[in-house]
N, C-alpha and C positions, 0 to 999 in steps of 0.2 A: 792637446786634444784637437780633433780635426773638425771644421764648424761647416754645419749642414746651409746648403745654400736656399737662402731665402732672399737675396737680394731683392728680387721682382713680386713678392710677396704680397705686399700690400699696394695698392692703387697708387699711381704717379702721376700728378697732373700733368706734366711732361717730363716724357722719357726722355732723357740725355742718349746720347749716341754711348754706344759699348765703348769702355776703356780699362786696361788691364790695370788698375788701381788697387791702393791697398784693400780695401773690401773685397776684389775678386780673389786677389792670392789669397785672403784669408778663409774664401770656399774652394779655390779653383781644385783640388781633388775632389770634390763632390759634386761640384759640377761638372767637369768631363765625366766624372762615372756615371752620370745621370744625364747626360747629353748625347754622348757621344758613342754606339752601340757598336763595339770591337776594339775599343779601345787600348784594352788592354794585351789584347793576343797584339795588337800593331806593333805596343810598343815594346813588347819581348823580344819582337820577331826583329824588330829592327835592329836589335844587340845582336841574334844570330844570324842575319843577312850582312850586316856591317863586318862581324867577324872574317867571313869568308871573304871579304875585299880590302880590309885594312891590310896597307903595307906596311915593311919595319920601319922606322927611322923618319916616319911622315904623320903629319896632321888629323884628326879627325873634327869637321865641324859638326855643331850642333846647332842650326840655326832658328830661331826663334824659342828658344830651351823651356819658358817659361818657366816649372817650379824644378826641372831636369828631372824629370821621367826617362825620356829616352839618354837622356846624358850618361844616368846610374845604367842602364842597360847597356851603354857601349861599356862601361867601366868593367863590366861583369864579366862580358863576352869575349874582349876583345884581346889577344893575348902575345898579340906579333912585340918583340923588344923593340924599346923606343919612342912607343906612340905617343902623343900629346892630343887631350884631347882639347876644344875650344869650343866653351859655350858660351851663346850669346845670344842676348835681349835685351829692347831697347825700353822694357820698365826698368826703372830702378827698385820696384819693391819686389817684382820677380827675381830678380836679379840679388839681391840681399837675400829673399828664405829660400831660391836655388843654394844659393853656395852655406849655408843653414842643412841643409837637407843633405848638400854632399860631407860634411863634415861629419855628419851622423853615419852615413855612410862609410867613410874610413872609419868609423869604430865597430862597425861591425865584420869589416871585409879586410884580407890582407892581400898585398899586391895590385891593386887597382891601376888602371890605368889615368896615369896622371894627369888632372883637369887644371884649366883656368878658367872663371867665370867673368865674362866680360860684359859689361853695357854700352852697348854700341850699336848702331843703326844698322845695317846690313845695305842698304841704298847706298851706301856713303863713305865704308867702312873700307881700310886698304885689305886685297886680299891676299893669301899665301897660297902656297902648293899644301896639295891635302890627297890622302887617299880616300877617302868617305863623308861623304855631304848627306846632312839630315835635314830635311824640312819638314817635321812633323804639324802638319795646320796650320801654317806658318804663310805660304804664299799667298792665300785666300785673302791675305787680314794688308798685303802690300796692292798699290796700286793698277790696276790691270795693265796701264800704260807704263808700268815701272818692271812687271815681271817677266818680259824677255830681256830684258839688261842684265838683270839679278842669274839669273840660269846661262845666262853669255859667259858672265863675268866667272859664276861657277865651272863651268866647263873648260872654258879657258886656264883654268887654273888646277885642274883632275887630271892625277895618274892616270897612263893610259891603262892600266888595272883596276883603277876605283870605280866607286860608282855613288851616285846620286839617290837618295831614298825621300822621293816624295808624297807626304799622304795631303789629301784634303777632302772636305766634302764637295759632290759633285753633284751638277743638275745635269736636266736629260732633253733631248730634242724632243723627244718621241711624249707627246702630252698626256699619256694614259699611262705610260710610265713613270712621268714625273709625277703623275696625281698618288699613282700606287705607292710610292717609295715615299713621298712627304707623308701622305698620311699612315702610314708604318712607323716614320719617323716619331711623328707626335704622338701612335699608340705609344713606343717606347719611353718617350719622356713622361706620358700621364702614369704608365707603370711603374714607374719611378719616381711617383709621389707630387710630380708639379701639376699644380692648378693651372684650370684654362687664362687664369688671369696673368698666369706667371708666362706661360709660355706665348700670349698674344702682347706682353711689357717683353719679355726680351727678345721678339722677333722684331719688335720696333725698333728695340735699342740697336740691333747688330746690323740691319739693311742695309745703311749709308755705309758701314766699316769692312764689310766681308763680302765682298762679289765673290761667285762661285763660277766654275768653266764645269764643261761638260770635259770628258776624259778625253772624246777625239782632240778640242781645244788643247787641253794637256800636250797632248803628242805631237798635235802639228807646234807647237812651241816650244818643245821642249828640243824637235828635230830641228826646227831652227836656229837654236841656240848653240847645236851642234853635235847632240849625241846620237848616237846609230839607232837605238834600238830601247823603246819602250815597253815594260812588263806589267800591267796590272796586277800583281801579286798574292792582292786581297780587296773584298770587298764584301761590308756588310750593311744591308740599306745604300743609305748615298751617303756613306763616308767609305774612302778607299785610299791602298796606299801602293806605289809602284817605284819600280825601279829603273832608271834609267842610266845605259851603260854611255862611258865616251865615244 
């Protein structure tokens, strides 16, 4: 049974900075469905946009997989022979009811495209050739100084056929825009049953852990890393997901 998130519930006399711990995976479906608005069209879409760029006989990453949402979606979609997919996060408790959640998954599906779940750093980690790169929420949470290395090192390492599927949330230069879109933001979370106390405890907790870029940032960094050509895809409020080709 799936447990409603209350973590920030009750009054904190100091909020801890956010960490993906056992308490979070034991909500984090309930909290991205109640955080995060598009969430789910993203992560369908990511299995049928990944489809059309998986090659045979190549890699597909799934970086920062958390409980593998978008993992199970490439699994679904993805049909080229050969594929392997590689999911990877650097909790250990994600990373244990991920491969949990995929096992349930092979009982209900046949043919699946065949996963490893791995705990491993993504800063640090050796990499392979791969036809399709996921980063679903995933960059926002690495160090601003650390994420053009990380999309270097991906690029460097992508079929010239593959492609890149980056979502995050995103802020905005333009200050009437940012005002509109946050507090849109937070009508959706209060529709979605969180208190003003929950939502002012884990805006606390996640500041220090989650820097956010605006989308031109996105692209001027994502071209610098090397790819040609960046797509905004989708976007609902300030959370958005794009594609970026080599």
């Amino acid at each position: 049974m799936k447990e409603s998130d209350n973590i920030f519930a009750k009054p904190l006399e100091k909020v801890p900075d956010f960490v993906f711990n056992e308490d979070v995976v034991n909500v984090f479906p309930d909290m991205i469905k109640r955080s995060v608005p598009g969430y789910p069209t993203i992560v369908e879409n990511i299995g049928v946009i990944a489809a059309q760029y998986a090659q045979p006989n190549s890699l597909v990453y799934d970086l920062g997989c958390s409980l593998g949402a978008v993992t199970q979606a490439l699994r679904r979609h993805i049909k080229q022979p050969n594929c392997q997919i590689l999911a990877v996060d650097n909790s250990a408790p994600m990373v244990k009811r991920c491969q949990e959640y995929l096992t349930a998954q092979d009982a209900m599906y046949q043919e699946l495209t065949p996963t490893q779940v791995v705990e491993a750093d993504i800063i640090t980690m050796p990499w392979q050739r791969a036809s399709v790169v996921t980063m679903n929420f995933t960059l926002q949470f690495i160090s601003p100084e650390q994420r053009l290395a990380v999309l270097t090192a991906i690029h460097q390492h992508l079929d010239p056929q593959g492609v890149l599927l980056l979502s995050e949330k995103l802020r905005f230069d333009d200050e009437k825009e940012q005002q509109t879109l946050n507090e849109l933001h937070l009508a959706f979370k209060r529709a979605n049953g969180y208190s003003e106390l929950e939502i002012a405890q884990k805006r606390t907790a996640i500041e220090n852990v989650m820097k956010i870029d605006t989308f031109a940032i996105h692209q001027e960094r994502l071209l610098k890393a090397g790819f040609s050509k960046v797509t905004l895809w989708f976007q609902c409020l300030n959370f958005a997901s794009m594609i970026a080709l080599p």
